[in-house]
BABA-909343 format. One record per residue (C-alpha): residue number from 1; residue in three letters; chain; y, x, z. Coordinates in steps of 0.5 Angstrom, whole numbers. Example, Ala and Ser with C-alpha at 12.3 -4.5 7.8 and 13.67 -1.06 7.14 Angstrom:
[1, 'ALA', 'A', [-9, 25, 16]] [2, 'SER', 'A', [-2, 27, 14]] 
This chain:
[1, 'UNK', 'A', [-50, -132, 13]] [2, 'UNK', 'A', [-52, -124, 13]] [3, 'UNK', 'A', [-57, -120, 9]] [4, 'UNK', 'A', [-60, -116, 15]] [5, 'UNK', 'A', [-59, -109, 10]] [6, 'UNK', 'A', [-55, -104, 9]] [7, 'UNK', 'A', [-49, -105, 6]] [8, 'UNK', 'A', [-48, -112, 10]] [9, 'UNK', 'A', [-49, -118, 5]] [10, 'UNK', 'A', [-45, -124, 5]] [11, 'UNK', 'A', [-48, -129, 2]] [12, 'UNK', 'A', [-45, -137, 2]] [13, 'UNK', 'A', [-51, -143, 2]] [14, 'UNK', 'A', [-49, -151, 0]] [15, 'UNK', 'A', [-55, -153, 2]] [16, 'UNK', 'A', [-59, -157, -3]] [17, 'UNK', 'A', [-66, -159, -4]] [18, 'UNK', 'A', [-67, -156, -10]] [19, 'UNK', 'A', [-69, -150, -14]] [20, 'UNK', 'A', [-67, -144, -12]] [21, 'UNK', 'A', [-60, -141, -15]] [22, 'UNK', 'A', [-56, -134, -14]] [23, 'UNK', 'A', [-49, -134, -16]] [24, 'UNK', 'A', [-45, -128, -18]] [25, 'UNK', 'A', [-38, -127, -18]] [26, 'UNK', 'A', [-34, -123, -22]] [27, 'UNK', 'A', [-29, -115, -21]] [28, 'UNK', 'A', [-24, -116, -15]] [29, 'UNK', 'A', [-28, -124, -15]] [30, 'UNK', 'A', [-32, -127, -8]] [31, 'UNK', 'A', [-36, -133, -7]] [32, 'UNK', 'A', [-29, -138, -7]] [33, 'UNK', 'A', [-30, -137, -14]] [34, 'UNK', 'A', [-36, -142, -14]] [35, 'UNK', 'A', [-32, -147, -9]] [36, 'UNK', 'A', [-32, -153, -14]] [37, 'UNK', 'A', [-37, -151, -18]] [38, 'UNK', 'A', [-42, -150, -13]] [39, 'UNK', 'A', [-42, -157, -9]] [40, 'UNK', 'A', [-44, -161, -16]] [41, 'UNK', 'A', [-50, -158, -16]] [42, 'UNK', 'A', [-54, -159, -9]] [43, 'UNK', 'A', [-57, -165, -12]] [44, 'UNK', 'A', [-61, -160, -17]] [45, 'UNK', 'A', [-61, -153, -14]] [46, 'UNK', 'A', [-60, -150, -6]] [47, 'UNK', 'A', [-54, -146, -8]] [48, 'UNK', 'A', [-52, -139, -5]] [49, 'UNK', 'A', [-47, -134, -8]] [50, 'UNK', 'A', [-47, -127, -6]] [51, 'UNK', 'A', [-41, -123, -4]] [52, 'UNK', 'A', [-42, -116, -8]] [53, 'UNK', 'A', [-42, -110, -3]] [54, 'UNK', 'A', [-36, -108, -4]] [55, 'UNK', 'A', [-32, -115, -5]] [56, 'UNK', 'A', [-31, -120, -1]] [57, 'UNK', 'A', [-34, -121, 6]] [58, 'UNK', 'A', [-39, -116, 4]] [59, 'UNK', 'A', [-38, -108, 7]] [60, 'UNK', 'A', [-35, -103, 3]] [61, 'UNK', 'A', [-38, -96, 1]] [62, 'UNK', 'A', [-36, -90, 5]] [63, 'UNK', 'A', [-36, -86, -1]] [64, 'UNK', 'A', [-32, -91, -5]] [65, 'UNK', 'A', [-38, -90, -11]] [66, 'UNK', 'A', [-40, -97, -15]] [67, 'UNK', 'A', [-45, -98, -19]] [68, 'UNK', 'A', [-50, -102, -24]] [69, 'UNK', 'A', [-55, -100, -20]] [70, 'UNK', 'A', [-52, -101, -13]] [71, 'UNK', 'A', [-50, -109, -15]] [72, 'UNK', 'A', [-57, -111, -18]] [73, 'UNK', 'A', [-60, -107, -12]] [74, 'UNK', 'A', [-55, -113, -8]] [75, 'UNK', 'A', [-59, -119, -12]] [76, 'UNK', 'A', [-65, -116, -11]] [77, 'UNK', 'A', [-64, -115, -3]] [78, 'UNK', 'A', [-61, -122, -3]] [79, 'UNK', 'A', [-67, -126, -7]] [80, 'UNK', 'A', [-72, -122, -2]] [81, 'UNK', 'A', [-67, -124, 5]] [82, 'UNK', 'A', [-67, -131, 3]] [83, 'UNK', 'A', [-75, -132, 2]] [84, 'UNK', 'A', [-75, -133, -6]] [85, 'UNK', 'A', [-80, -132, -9]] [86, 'UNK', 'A', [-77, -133, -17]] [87, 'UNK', 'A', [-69, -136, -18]] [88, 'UNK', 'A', [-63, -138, -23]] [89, 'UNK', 'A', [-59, -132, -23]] [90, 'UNK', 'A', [-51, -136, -25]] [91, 'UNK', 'A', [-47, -129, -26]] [92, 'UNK', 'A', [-39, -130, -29]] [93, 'UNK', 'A', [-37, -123, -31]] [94, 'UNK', 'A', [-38, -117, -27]] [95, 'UNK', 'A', [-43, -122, -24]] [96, 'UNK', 'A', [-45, -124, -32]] [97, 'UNK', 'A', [-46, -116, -34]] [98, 'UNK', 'A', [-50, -114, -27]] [99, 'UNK', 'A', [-54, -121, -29]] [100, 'UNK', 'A', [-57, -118, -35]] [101, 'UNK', 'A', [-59, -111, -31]] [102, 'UNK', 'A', [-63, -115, -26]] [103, 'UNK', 'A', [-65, -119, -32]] [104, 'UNK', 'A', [-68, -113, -36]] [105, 'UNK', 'A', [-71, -110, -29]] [106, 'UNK', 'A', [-74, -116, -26]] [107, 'UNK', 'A', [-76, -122, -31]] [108, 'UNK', 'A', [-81, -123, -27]] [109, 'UNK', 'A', [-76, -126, -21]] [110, 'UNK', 'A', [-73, -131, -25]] [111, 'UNK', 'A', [-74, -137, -28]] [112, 'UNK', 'A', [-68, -136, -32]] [113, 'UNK', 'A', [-60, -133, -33]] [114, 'UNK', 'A', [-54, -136, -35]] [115, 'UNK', 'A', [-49, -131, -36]] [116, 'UNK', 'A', [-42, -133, -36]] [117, 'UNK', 'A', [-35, -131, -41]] [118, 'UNK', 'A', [-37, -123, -39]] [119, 'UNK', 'A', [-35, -117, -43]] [120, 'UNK', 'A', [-40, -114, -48]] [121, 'UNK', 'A', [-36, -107, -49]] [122, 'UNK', 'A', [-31, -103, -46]] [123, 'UNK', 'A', [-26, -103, -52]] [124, 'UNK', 'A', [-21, -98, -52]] [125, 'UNK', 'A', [-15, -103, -51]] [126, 'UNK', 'A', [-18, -105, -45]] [127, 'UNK', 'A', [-19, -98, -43]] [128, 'UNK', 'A', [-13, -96, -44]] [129, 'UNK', 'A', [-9, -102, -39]] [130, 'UNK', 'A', [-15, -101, -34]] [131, 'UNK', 'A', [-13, -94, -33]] [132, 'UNK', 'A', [-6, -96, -30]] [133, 'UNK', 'A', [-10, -100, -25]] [134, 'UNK', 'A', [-15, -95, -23]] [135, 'UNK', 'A', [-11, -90, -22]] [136, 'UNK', 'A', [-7, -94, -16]] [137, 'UNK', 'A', [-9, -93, -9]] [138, 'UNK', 'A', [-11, -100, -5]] [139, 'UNK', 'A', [-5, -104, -4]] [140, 'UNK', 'A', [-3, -106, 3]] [141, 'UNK', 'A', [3, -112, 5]] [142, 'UNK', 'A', [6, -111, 11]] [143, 'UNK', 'A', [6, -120, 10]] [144, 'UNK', 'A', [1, -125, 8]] [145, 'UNK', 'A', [7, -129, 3]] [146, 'UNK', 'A', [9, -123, 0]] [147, 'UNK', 'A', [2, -121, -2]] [148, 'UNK', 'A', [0, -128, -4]] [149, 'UNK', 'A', [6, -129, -8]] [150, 'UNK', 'A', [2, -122, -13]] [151, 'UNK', 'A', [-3, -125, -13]] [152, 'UNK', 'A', [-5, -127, -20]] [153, 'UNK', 'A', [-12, -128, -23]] [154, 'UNK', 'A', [-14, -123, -29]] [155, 'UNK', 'A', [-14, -124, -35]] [156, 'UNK', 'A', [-9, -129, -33]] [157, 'UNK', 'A', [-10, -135, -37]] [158, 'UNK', 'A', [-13, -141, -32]] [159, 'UNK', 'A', [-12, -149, -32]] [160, 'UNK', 'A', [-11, -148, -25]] [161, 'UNK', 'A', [-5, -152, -22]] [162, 'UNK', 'A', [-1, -147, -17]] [163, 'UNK', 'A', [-4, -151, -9]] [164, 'UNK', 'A', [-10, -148, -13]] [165, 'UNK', 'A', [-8, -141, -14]] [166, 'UNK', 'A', [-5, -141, -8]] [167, 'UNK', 'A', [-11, -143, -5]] [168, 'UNK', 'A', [-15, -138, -8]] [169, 'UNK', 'A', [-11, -133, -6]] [170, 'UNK', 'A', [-11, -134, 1]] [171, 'UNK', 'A', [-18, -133, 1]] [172, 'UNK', 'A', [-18, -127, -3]] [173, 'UNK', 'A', [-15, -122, 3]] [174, 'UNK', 'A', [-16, -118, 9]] [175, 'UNK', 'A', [-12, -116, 15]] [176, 'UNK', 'A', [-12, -107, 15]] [177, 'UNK', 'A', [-9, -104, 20]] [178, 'UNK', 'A', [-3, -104, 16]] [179, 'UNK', 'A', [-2, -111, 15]] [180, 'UNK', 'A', [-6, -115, 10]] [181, 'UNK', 'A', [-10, -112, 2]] [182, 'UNK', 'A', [-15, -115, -2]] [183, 'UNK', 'A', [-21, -116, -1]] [184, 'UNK', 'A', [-25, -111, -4]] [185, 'UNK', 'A', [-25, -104, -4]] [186, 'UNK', 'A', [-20, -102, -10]] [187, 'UNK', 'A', [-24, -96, -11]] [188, 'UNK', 'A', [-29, -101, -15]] [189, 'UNK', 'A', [-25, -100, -22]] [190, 'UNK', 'A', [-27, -94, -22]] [191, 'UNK', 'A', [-34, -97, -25]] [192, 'UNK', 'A', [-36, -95, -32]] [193, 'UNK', 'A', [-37, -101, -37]] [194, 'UNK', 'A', [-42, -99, -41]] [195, 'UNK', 'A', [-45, -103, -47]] [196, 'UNK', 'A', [-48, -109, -46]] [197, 'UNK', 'A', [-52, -109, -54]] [198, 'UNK', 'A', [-57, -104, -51]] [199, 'UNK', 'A', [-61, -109, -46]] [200, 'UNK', 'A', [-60, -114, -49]] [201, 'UNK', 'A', [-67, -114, -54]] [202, 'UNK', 'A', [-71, -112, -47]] [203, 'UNK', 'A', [-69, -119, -43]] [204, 'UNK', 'A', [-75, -123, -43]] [205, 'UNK', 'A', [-71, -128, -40]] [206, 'UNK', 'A', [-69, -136, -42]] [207, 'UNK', 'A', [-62, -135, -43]] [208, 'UNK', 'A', [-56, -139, -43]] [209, 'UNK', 'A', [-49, -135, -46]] [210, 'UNK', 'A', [-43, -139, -44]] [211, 'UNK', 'A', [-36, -137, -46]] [212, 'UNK', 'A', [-29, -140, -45]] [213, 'UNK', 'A', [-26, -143, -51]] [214, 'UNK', 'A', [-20, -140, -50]] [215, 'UNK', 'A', [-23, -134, -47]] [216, 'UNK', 'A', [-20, -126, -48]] [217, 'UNK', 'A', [-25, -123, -45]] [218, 'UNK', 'A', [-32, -125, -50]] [219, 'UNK', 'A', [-28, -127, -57]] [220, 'UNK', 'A', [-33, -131, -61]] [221, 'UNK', 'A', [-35, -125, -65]] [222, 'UNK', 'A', [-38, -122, -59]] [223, 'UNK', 'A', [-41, -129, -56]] [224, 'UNK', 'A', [-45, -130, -63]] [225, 'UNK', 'A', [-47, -122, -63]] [226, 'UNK', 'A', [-49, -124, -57]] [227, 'UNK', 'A', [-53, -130, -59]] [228, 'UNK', 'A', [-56, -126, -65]] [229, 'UNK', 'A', [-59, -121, -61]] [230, 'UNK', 'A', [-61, -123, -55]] [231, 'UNK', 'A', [-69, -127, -56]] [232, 'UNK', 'A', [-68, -135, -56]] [233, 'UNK', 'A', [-61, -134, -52]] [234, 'UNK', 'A', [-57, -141, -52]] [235, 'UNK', 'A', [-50, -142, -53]] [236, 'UNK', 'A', [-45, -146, -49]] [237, 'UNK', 'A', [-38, -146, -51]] [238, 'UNK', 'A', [-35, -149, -45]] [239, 'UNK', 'A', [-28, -153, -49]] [240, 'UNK', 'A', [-21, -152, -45]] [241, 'UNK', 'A', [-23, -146, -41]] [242, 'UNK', 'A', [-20, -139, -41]] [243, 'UNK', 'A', [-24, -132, -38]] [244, 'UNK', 'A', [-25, -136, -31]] [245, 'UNK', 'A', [-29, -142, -32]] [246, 'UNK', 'A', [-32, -144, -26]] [247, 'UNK', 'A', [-25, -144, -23]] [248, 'UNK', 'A', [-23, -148, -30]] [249, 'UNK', 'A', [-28, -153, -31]] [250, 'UNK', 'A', [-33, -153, -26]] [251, 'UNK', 'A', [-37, -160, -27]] [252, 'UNK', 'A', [-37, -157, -35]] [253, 'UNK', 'A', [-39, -151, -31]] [254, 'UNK', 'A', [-45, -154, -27]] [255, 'UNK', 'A', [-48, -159, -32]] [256, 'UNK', 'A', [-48, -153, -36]] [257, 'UNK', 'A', [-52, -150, -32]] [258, 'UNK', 'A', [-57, -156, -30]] [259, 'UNK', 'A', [-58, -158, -36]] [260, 'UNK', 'A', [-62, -151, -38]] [261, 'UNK', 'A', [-65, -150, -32]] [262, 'UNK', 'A', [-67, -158, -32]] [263, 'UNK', 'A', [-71, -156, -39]] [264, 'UNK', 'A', [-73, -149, -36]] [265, 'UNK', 'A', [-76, -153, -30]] [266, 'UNK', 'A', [-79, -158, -33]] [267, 'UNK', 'A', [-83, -154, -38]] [268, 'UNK', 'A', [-86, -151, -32]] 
């Protein structure tokens, strides 16, 4: 379904009975993310994932210009779209950063956050193998199988068989006019990663932090940083995953996210 907003939204339900969910996805990631996680939480949840403006089946920005503030604005348009009046917000990098804005700015629409294997800080390393990227005009493939034999998930650690990653792929790209390009704008790079360390002490939320134990994204360093600075954070270290752990442990993933949302939902 569509938000009737501009930009467009596209947002993807499971049905479900249960209590409202919001997933996000990551930087160059759309709602397929969620495919084998979102289908093992209909008995508790009605989960929906939003496409990002610029990612996905969601509209690009004319000017190419991506920000914090235009991602949290997407969640908040979607959440009043659907009619909800609080959710759990689920956000997996990218989505986990935006997660922790929306977070700090609305507490009051949430009933709790569980921000997965996102990256608390830009570090210089990662800086300078991001520039190379970022500099690239969007790719465009004259066919589909050449393109799909480039894609690659990143970082690129995954337990991902390749039927999967070839799946994965093949929902991943658009046809131009040219031929096929990925599907998001790649202008979307360009973002600047802040660090996250300063919203933290304002989040007012119950929080799960989840990281993938073979993670190179959120090292444990920073996930105990985390934990230490986030009041009454939780923490789940999710055994056998890398960076991508809806993908790599979904039924870890989704029992991860009941679990805490059952504690939250039942002291209510």
């Amino acid at each position: 379904m569509w938000t009737n907003e501009d930009p467009r939204l596209h947002l993807r339900s499971w049905g479900g009975e249960g209590a409202p969910l919001m997933l996000l996805h990551g930087m160059a990631g759309h709602t397929h993310w969620w495919d084998t996680t979102a289908p093992l939480l209909v008995d508790s949840f009605k989960p929906v994932a939003l496409d990002f403006r610029g990612m996905g089946d969601s509209d690009w920005r004319a000017d190419g210009l991506y920000t914090t503030e235009n991602w949290v604005a997407d969640i908040e348009d979607a959440r009043h779209a659907l009619g909800w009046e609080r959710m759990v917000l689920c956000g997996h990098s990218l989505g986990g950063r935006i997660s922790l804005d929306y977070a700090a700015k609305y507490p009051d629409r949430l009933l709790g956050l569980v921000a997965v294997d996102f990256l608390p800080e830009f570090y210089e390393a990662k800086s300078r193998k991001f520039e190379k990227t970022r500099s690239r005009k969007q790719p465009v493939y004259r066919d589909k199988e050449s393109m799909i034999r480039k894609f690659h998930l990143q970082p690129p650690g995954t337990t991902l068989h390749d039927e999967d990653l070839r799946s994965l792929a093949e929902r991943s790209l658009r046809k131009s006019p040219e031929g096929f390009t990925w599907k998001f704008d790649w202008r979307a790079f360009t973002y600047s990663y802040g660090m996250i360390w300063p919203t933290l002490p304002k989040i007012k939320v119950p929080t799960l932090i989840v990281r993938g134990e073979h993670s190179t994204v959120m090292d444990r360093a920073a996930y105990q940083r985390c934990l230490d600075e986030l009041p009454g954070a939780k923490g789940l270290e999710v055994k056998g995953a890398y960076h991508h752990v809806p993908l790599d442990a979904p039924k870890a993933m989704a029992k991860g996210i009941a679990d805490f949302a059952s504690c939250l939902l039942s002291a209510k």
